[in-house]
N, C-alpha and C positions, 0 to 999 in steps of 0.2 A: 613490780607489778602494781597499777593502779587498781584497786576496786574500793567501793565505799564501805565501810564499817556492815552500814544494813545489808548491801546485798554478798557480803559475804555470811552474815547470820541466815539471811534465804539459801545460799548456797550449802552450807554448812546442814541446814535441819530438813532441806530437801531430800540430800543426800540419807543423812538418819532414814529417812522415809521410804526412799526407795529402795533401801537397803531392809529392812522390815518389811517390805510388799513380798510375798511369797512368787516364787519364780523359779528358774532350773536351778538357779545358784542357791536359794534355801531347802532346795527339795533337795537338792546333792548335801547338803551340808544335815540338815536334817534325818535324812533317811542313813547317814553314815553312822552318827550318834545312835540311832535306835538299835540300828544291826549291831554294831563294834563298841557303842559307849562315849560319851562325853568327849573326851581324847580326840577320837575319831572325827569328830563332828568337828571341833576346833584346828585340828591339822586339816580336813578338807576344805574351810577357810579361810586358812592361810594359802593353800592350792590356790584359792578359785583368786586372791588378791594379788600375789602373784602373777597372774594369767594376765588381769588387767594391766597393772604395769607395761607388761610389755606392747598392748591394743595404746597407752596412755604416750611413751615413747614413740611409737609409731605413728600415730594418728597429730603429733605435735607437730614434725616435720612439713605433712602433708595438710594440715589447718592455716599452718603458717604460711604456706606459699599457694596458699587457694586465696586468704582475705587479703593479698598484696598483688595480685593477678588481675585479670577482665573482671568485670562485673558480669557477664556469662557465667563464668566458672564462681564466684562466688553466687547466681542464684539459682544456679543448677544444687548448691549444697544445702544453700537454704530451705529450697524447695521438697526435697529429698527429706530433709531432715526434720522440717517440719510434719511432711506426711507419715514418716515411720513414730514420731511422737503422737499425732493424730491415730493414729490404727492401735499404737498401744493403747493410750488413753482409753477410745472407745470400746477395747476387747475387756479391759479390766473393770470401765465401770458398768459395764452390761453382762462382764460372768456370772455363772450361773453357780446360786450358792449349794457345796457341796461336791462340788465337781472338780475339776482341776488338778491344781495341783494337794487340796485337800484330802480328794480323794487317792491321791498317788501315796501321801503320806499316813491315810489310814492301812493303805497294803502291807507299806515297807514297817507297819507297828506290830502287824500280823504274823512278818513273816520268824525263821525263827532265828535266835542271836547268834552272831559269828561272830570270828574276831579277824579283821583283816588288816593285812598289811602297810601302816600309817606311810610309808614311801610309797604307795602304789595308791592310796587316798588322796595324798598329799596329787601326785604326776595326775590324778585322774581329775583334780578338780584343776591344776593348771591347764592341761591340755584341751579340756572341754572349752575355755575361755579363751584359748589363743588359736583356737580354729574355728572357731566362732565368727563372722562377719558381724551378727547382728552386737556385739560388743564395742564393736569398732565405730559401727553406726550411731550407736548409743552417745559415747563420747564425743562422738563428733559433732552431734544435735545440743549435743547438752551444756556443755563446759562452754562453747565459745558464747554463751550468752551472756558469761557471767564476767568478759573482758570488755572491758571499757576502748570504744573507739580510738582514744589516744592513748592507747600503752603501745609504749615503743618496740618489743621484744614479746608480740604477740605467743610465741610458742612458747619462751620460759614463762608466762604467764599462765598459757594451757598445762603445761608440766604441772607445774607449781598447783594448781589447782586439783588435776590429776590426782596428783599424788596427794592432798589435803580427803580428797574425796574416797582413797584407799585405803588411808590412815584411820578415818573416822569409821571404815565398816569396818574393822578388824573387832574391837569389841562388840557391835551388834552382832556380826557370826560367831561370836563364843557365847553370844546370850540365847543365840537358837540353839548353839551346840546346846549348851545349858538347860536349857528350857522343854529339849527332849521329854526326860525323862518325864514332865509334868504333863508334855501331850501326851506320854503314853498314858495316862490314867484320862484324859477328858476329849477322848476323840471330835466329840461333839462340839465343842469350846472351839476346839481348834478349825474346824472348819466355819463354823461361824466367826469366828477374829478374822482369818483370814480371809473370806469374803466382803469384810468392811474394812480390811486396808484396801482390799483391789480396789471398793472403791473411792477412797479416800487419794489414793496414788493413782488410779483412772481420770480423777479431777483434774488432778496435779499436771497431770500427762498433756492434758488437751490446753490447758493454760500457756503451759511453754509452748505445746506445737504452735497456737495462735501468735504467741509472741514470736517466734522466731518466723514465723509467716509475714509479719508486718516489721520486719525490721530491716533498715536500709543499708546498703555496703559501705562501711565507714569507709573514710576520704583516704 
């Protein structure tokens, strides 16, 4: 796999980032921690990484044989991919503070503790993720930015990144599991933090869509 030093450290702390932006995959991970404890919250991010895995294997094959196809089919993906980065982008850095998923997770603080079934945690944060399109989408927008035109074996490239990109959220979801226990005491904090990653990761969003919007079909 070709990539340069730098734009693997951009790929590398992007991901950190996006991974810390509050969304179904930290409200699932979050809210499991509150109801069932620490544990819970850690096993339902190993589900939810999991889940990508399989969108990351999938989505290789079919990346692969889209950037070696017509240039149609490569800017029908382009295109696509840069407006679902675009529409993220814009929803997150114009959410409204308070609301969202902040507000989901002030409920699941309220409601009262159970203890449930870390196998049934675990299949419920996989399954959400692999029946998911908008995951597949994600991937598929995001990673092949970070392959350099002349790598010869574009999809062990996208793999390989993939899977860099899975590897590295696995501690940021045991820090939310983690970290639970501290939202439950500063509900406030936490809705406020989480309104300025959205827009911090809102930025982010609209940067790549534009890049991928301006980028030509390698030869």
């Amino acid at each position: 796999m070709s990539i340069e030093t730098h734009q693997l450290l951009v790929f590398i702390a992007a991901g950190w980032l996006l991974n810390l932006t509050p969304g179904p995959d930290v409200l699932y991970i979050v809210s499991n921690a509150l109801r069932s404890g620490t544990r819970a919250g850690i096993v339902a991010g190993l589900g939810i990484t999991a889940g990508c895995f399989v969108h990351i294997f999938a989505a290789a094959v079919g990346v692969g044989a889209l950037l070696a196809t017509s240039a149609t089919a490569f800017t029908v993906l382009k295109w696509l991919g840069a407006a679902y980065l675009l529409w993220m982008g814009v929803r997150m850095l114009f959410s409204r503070a308070g609301g969202g998923n902040g507000a989901a997770i002030a409920a699941a603080q309220a409601a009262p503790r159970q203890q449930a079934s870390l196998r049934a945690v675990f299949l419920g944060g996989f399954w959400t993720n692999v029946l998911n399109p908008k995951v597949a989408i994600f991937f598929l927008a995001f990673v092949p930015q970070f392959i350099a035109p002349a790598t010869q074996n574009k999809a062990l490239a996208f793999v390989l990144l993939g899977v860099l990109f899975n590897v590295n959220a696995i501690p940021v979801n045991a820090l939310w599991a983690l970290a639970a226990s501290w939202m439950a005491r500063r509900v406030g904090a936490v809705q406020k933090g989480m309104h300025w990653l959205d827009r911090v990761a809102g930025a982010m969003f609209i940067g790549f869509g534009l890049k991928l919007a301006f980028t030509d079909q390698p030869a």
